[in-house]
N, C-alpha and C positions, 0 to 999 in steps of 0.2 A: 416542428422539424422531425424528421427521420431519425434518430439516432442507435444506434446497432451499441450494446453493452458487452464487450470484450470479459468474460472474466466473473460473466455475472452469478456465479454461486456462492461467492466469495465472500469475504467480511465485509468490502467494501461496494463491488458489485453489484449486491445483493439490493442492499438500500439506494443506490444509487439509480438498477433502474427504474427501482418504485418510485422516488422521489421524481422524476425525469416523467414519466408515467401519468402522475398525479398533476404535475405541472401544464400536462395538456401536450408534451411530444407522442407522437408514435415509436413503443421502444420496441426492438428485439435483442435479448438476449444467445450468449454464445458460451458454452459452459463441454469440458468433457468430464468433473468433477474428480480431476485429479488432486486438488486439494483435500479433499475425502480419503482419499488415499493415502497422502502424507498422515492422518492420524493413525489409521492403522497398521501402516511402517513404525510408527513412532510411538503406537500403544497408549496415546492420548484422544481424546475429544471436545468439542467444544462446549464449554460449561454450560452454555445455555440451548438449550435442545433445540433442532435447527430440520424443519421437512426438507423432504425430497425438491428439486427443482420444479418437476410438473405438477405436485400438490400447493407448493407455493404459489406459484405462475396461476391458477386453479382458484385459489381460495381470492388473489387480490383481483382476477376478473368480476366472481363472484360478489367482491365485495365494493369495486365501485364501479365496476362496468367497461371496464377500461380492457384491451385487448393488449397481451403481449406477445407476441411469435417467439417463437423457441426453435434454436438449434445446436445441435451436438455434435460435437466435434474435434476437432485437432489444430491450433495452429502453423504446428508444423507440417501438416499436410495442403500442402498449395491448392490444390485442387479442391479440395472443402474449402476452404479461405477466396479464391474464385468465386465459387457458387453460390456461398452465402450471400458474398455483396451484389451479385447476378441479382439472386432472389430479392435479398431485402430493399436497394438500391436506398443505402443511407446518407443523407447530410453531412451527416458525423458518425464517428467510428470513438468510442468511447474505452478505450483499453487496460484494462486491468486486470488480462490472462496472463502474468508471469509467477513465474514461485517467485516470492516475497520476503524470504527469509534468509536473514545474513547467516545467523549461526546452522539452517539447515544447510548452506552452501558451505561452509566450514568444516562437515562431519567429517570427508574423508574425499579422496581424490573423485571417486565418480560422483559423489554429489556437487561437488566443484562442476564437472564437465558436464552434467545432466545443467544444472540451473545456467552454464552460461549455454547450453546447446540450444535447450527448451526457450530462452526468454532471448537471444538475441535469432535465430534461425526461426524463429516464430512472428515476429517483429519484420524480420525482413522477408518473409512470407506478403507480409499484412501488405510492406509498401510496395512489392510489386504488384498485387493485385490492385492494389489503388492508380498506380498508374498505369497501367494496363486495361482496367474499368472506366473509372471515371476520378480524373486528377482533381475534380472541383470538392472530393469526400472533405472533409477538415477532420485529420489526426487529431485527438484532444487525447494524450499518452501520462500513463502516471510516469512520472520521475521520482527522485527523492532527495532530501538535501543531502543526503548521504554522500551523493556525488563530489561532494566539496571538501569533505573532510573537516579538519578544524583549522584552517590556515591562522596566519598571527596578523589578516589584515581582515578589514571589511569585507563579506561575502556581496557582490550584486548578483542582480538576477539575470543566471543565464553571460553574459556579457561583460567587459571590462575594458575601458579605453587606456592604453599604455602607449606611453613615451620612451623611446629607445633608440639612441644616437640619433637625436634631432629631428626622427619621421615617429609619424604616430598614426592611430588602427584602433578601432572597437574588435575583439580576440574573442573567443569562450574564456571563461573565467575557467583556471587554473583546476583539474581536476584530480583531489587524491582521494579513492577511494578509500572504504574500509575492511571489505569483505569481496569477494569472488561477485557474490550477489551485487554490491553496489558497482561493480567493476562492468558485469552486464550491464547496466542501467548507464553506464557511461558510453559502452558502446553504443547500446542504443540510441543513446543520443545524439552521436557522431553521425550513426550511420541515419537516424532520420535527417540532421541539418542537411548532408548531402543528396539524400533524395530531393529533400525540397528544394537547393540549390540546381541540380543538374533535372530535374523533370519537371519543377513548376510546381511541384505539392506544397500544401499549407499543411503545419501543427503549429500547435503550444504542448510544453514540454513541461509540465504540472510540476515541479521538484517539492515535494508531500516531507511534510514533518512527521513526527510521530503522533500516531491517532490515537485517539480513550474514545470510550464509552460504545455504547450498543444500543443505546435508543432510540428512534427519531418518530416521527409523526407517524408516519408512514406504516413503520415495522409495529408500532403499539397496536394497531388497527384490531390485530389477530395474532394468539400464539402461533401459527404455522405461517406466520410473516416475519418473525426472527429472524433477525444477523446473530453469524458466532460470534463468539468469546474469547478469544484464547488467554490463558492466563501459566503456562507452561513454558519451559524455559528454551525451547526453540521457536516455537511463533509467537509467544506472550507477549504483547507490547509491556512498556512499564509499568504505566500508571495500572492498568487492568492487572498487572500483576502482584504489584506491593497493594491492591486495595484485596485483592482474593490472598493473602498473605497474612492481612491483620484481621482477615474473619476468621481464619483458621490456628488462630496464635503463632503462625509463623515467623521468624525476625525479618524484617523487609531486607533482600539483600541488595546491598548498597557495597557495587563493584568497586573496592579501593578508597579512597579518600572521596568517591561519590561528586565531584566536581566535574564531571562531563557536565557536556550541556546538549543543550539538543533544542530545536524548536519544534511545536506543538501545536493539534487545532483538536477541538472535538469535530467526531463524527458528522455533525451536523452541515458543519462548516467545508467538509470533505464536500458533500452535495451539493450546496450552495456553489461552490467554487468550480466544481465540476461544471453546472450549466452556466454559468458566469461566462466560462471559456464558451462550450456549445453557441450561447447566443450571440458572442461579441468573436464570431472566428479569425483565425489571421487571417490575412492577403495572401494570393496566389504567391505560391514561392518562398513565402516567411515561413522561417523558423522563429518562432520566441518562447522565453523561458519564463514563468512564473514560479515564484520560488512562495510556496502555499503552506503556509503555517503564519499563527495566529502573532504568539508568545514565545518564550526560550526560557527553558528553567533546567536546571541543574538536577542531579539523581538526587542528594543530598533533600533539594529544595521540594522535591515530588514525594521523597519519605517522610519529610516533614511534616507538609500538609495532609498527607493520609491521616500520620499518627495525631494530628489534631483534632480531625474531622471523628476519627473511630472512638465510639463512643467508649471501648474498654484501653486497659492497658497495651498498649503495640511496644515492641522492642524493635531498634532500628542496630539490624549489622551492619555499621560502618567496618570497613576491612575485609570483604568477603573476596576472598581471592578471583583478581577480576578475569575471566577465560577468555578475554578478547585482548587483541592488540592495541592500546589506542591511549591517549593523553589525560591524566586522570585531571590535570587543571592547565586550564589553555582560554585565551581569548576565543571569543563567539560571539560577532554582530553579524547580523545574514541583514539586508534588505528584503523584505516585503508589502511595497506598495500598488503594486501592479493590480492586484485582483482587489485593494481597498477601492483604488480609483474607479474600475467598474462597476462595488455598489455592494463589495461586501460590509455585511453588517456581523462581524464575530461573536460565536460564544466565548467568551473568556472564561480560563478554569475559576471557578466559585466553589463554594463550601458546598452548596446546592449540589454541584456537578459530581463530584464527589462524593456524595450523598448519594447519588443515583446510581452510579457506582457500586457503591457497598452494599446497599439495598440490591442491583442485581446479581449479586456475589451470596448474599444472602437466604435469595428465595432458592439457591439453587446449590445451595453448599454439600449437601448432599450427593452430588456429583463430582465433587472438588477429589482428585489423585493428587496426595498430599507426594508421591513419590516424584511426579510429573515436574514438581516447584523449581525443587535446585536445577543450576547451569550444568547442560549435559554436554556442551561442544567446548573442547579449548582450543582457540587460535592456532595454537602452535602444533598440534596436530599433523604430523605429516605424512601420516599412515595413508597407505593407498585403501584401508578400509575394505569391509567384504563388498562385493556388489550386491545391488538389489535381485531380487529374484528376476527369470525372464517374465513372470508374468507380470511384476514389478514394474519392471524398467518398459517392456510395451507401453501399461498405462501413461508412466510417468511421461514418455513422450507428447502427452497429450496436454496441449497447456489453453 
């Protein structure tokens, strides 16, 4: 298949159109490396040294032969967003151009309005071009369970049949976000269902747990075939975090009583699922929800196994004043069988996994800005914040 990679300089991206690539699609990438950006705003980088997009793109032709088109650009500008799919004329459209980050949506009022500007007006950029080109594309869109919140009932995927005064309906399932960011990500998904309801479009609406790790088949190939890192306290995932915590003797901080929970997949799993969707598209007009995470484990339960895993002493701060608004202990069953039944086969978190982890935290510790660690966004925040620069805020619109 054709498939066009939204987003592709990215953590996720990145590997995903290698993986897609390797698999035997014709991919093109789509990138204006506004992500790059956010570390220099933020005076952080990715731990693990990460080339340019056209050395990357460069080194994996090189090394298996395999071609990937490249283009730069803007989703917010309609007209790039035309052209490209003019050009590429893809199957699939594989999306993971948004800022991605709750607590960078939290800094201060314009980064609030930049992350919902950038990720829903770019998004609905995408689906008029799709229908306006060619309606048969298949959206395959990250989402996040984020969307759900931590309700006190079973999460299904996407959908929920309810009973109310004697008529009954299958509804979107209940959505509370958590963050500005996850708040985007709901619009988004509104505003795809009704594309695909009123024009005939097909997606799947990916709702992604929290991802670990940095390795795959793929990215080992070649240093200059690296996915980042992040391990700082705006884009850091967890586990990446408390594992680059107990290499540097740091206390893993554990928000509060550390009883969140959250569901989970390794990296790997991410790509797998990703062409899962690509091969098995919806039907003309369907929206459906895959709610993509493997396992579910607690903050508590992810400092723990660090601290077992790491071969020295680790101290786990329980109590660290949590900067986010949210439920330190709550029910958490989500459904995900949707993407089992198609044929995934999961990595489940292992001691091994973990291991590789540390090990890449390791070879590169010398990189590690111990300043970067602690939580630098609080919730409650309600400062309009200074703006970004104009030359800032030009790039930033670029997603």
């Amino acid at each position: 298949m054709r498939v066009l990679v939204l987003g592709a300089d990215g953590y996720l991206g990145w590997p995903t159109a290698l993986h897609l690539s390797h698999r035997g699609h014709e991919v093109g990438v789509v990138d204006n490396f506004v992500r790059r950006q956010y570390d220099y705003e933020l005076g952080t980088s990715s731990l693990v040294p990460i080339a340019h997009l056209q050395r990357r793109v460069r080194v994996w032709e090189e090394i298996s032969g395999l071609n990937i088109d490249s283009f730069i650009g803007d989703l917010t500008d309609a007209a790039f967003v035309g052209e490209t799919l003019r050009t590429f004329k893809p199957d699939a459209i594989v999306h993971f151009a948004e800022q991605r980050s709750a607590p960078y949506s939290m800094i201060d009022r314009s980064h609030a309005v930049y992350t919902q500007v950038n990720n829903v007006v770019g998004t609905l950029n995408l689906l008029y071009a799709i229908a306006e080109i060619d309606p048969s594309i298949h959206l395959v869109k990250l989402g996040t369970m984020g969307e759900y919140g931590t309700p006190n009932i079973d999460i299904e995927e996407g959908f929920i049949e309810i009973t109310h005064r004697g008529r009954t309906d299958v509804l979107p399932f209940p959505k509370q976000p958590g963050s500005f960011y996850h708040l985007s990500k709901v619009h988004d998904s509104h505003n795809i269902m009704f594309a695909c309801r009123i024009w005939g479009l097909r997606s799947t609406d990916l709702n992604q747990g929290i991802v670990y790790g940095q390795e795959t088949d793929e990215t080992d190939l070649h240093p200059d075939l690296a996915t980042r890192f992040d391990y700082d306290g705006v884009f850091g995932t967890v586990l990446n975090r408390f594992c680059t915590q107990a290499v540097v003797g740091h206390p893993l901080t554990v928000y509060g009583s550390g009883g969140q929970t959250r569901g989970m997949l390794d990296i790997r799993d991410t790509l797998a699922c990703v062409e899962l969707a690509v091969t098995n598209p919806a039907e003309q007009g369907e929206f459906r929800v895959f709610n993509q995470f493997t396992e579910s484990f607690s903050i508590r339960e992810l400092a723990d196994r660090v601290a077992e895993e790491f071969p020295g002493k680790v101290e786990i701060a329980t109590g660290t004043p949590n900067p986010r608004v949210e439920k330190e202990e709550h029910y958490y069953r989500a459904a995900h069988t949707k993407l089992l039944d198609l044929g995934l086969v999961p990595h489940l978190l292992s001691r091994s996994t973990i291991a590789s982890i540390l090990s890449v935290v390791e070879r590169n510790r010398d990189r590690i800005d111990m300043a970067a660690i602690a939580p630098a966004v609080n919730w409650r925040n309600t400062s309009a914040g200074t703006p970004v620069s104009d030359d800032a805020r030009v790039g930033s619109r670029r997603s």
